[in-house]
C-alpha positions in Angstrom: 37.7 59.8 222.8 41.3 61.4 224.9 44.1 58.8 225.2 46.2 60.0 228.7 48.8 57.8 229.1 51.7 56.7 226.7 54.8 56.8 226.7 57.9 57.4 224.1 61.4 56.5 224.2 62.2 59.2 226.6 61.4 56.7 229.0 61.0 53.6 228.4 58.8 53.5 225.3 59.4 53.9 221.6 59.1 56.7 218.9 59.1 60.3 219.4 56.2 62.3 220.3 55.6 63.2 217.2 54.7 59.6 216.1 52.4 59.6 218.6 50.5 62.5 218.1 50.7 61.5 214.2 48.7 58.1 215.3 46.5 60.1 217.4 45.4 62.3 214.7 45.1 59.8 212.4 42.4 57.9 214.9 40.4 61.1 215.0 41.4 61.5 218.8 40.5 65.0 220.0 43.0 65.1 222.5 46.5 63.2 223.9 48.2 63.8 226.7 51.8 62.2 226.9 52.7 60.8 230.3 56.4 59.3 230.1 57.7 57.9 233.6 59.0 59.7 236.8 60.4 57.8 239.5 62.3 57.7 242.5 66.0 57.2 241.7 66.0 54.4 243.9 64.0 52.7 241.9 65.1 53.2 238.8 67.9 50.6 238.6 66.2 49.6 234.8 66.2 53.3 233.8 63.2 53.5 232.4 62.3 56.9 234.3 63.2 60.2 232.7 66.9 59.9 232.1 68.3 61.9 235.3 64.6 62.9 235.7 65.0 65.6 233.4 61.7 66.7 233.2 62.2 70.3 231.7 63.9 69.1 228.3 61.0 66.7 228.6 58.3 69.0 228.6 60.1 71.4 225.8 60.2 67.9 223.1 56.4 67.1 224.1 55.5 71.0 223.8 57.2 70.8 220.9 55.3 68.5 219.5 51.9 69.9 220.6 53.1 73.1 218.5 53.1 71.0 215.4 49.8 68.7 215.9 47.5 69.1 213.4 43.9 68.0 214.6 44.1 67.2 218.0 45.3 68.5 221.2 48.3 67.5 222.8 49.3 68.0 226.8 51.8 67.4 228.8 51.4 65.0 231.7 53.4 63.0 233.4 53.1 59.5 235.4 54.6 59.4 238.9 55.6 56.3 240.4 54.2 56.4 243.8 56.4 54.7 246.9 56.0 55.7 250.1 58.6 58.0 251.5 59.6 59.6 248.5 57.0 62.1 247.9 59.6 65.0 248.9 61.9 63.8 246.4 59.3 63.4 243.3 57.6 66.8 244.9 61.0 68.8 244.2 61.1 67.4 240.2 57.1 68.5 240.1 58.0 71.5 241.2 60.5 72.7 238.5 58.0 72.3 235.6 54.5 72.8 234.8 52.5 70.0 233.8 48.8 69.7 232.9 48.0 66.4 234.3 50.2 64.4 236.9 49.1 60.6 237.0 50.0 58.7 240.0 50.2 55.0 239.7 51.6 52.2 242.4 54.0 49.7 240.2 55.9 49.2 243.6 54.6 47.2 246.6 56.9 45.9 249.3 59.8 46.7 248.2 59.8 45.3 244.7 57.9 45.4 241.2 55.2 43.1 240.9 54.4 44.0 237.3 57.6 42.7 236.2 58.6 39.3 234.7 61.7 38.9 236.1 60.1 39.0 239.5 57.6 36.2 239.2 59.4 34.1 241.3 60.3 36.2 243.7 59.2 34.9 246.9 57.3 37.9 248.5 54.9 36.5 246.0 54.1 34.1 248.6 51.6 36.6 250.6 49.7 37.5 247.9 47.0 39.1 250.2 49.9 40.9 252.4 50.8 43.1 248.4 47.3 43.7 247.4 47.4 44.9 251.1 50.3 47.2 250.7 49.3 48.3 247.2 45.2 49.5 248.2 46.9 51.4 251.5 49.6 53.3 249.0 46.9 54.2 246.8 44.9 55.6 249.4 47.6 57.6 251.0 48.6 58.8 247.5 45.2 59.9 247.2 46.0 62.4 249.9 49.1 63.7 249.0 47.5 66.5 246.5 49.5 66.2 243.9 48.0 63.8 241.6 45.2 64.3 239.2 44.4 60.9 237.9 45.3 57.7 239.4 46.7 55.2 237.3 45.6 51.3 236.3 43.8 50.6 239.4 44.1 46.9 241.0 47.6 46.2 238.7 48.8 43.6 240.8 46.3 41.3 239.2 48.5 41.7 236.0 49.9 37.7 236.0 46.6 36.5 237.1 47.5 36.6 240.5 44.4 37.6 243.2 44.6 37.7 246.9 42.5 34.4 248.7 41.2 37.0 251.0 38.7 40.1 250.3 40.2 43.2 249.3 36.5 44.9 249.3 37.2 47.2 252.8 41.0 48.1 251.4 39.8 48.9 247.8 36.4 51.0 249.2 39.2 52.7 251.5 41.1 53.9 248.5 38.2 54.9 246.4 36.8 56.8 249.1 40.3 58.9 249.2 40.2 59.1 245.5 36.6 60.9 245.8 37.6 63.2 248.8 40.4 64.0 246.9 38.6 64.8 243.7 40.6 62.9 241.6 39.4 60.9 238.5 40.5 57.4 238.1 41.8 56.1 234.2 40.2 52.6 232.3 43.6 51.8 231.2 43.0 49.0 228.1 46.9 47.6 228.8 45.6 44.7 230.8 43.4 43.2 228.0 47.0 42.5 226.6 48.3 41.0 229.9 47.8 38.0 231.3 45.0 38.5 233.1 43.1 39.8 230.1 41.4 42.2 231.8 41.1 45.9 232.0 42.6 48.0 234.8 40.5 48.3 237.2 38.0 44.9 236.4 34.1 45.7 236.3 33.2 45.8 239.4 35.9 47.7 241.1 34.7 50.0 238.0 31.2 50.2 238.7 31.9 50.9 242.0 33.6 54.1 240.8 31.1 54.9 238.9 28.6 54.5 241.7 30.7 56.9 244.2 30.7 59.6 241.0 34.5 59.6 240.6 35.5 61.1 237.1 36.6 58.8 234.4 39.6 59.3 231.8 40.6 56.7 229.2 44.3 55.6 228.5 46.0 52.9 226.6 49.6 53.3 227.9 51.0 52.9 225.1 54.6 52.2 224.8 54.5 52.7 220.6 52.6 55.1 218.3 50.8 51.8 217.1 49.3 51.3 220.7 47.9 54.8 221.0 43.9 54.5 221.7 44.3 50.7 221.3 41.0 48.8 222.5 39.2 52.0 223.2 35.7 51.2 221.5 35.8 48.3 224.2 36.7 50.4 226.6 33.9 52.7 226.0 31.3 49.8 226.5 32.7 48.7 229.6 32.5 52.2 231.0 28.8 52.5 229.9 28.5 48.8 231.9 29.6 50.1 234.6 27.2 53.5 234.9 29.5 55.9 233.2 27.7 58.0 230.3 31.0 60.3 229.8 34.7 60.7 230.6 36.8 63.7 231.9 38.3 66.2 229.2 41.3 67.0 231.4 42.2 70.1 229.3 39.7 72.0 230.6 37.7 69.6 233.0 34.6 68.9 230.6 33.1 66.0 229.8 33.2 64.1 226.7 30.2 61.7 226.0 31.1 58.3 225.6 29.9 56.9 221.8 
């Protein structure tokens, strides 16, 4: 199995990448990708984006490290906070490097982060169904945009147990129609079985849905230490296989892998 997101403490996890690629070797993955943080200046009051979105030293240390894996490959990807009206700003960074996977993920919905702590109180929290809303439209129109390759934790708002009174169904079948005409895979991203909700990102049945409409599958832990890396994936393999999937998406080459 291919773990496609982590990231080291050039953003805002910890370790080099070579820890990580040391803990993916030693798991007997066949392939990494690391995928530290870009985002929109504006919203980086915490810093935990690239530092000045300095993506060419970036790529250089996880190249770097690629040149001295030993058993398994290594790319370098990237993870894109998406937020409406700043795709010419975040399409000017892409531009000075080449990557070999972009993931685009929504952490931002009406104008504030609802998978942050501090922000549990805040009180836009008190239209629950108006953000689930905001965050299914974003992820459809990121689907358009064309630069993404993966999109990232599907249905994170649900991160503090928090789910909208109303149906989402029409919103989310709207976004995972634009992830299919967009030929995009989606990731199983294992992070929420650590979160409060306790569940993977996206649940079951937004899963099986996926799976139903064909849309590619890649795995990812996001790791934020080398300890992390491929963390929960046998479980993660059996909830894919629940869900239709019989394989995931080599994104070095666009193959499949067959799930175990």
């Amino acid at each position: 199995m291919n773990d496609y997101h982590m990231h080291t403490r050039l953003s805002d996890g910890e370790g080099t990448p070579d820890e990580f690629v040391a803990r993916a070797a030693s798991l007997g993955l066949g392939e990494i990708g690391i995928s530290d943080h870009l985002v929109p200046r504006a919203y980086d009051e915490d810093g935990y984006g690239l530092p000045g979105q300095d993506v060419a030293s970036y790529a250089r240390e996880v190249r770097g490290a690629a040149d001295r894996a030993d058993g398994v490959r290594v790319l370098v990807g990237i993870e894109v906070d998406l937020v409406p009206g700043t795709e010419a700003e975040m399409e000017s960074v892409l531009a000075t490097e080449r990557f070999d996977y972009v993931v685009g993920s929504v952490h931002f919905a009406d104008g504030f982060a609802f998978d942050v702590d501090s922000m549990l109180d805040d009180p836009r929290w008190h239209d629950v169904d108006g953000l689930y809303r905001v965050y299914w439209e974003t992820i459809a129109a990121a689907a358009a945009w064309g630069r993404l390759d993966v999109v990232g934790h599907l249905d994170l708002p649900k991160q503090f147990g928090r789910r909208p009174a109303a149906s989402m169904r029409a919103h989310e079948d709207e976004a995972l129609a634009a992830i299919k005409t967009a030929g995009l895979a989606i990731e199983l991203n294992t992070s929420g079985l650590h979160s409060v909700v306790g569940e993977a990102y996206p649940g079951p049945a937004l899963l099986e849905r996926a799976a139903r409409l064909g849309i590619p599958l890649v795995l990812g832990s996001d790791a934020h230490t080398a300890g992390e890396v491929g963390r929960d994936f046998e479980r993660a393999a059996a909830l894919a296989r629940a869900a239709g999937y019989v394989s995931t998406l080599r994104l070095s080459d666009g193959g499949e892998e067959a799930l175990p």
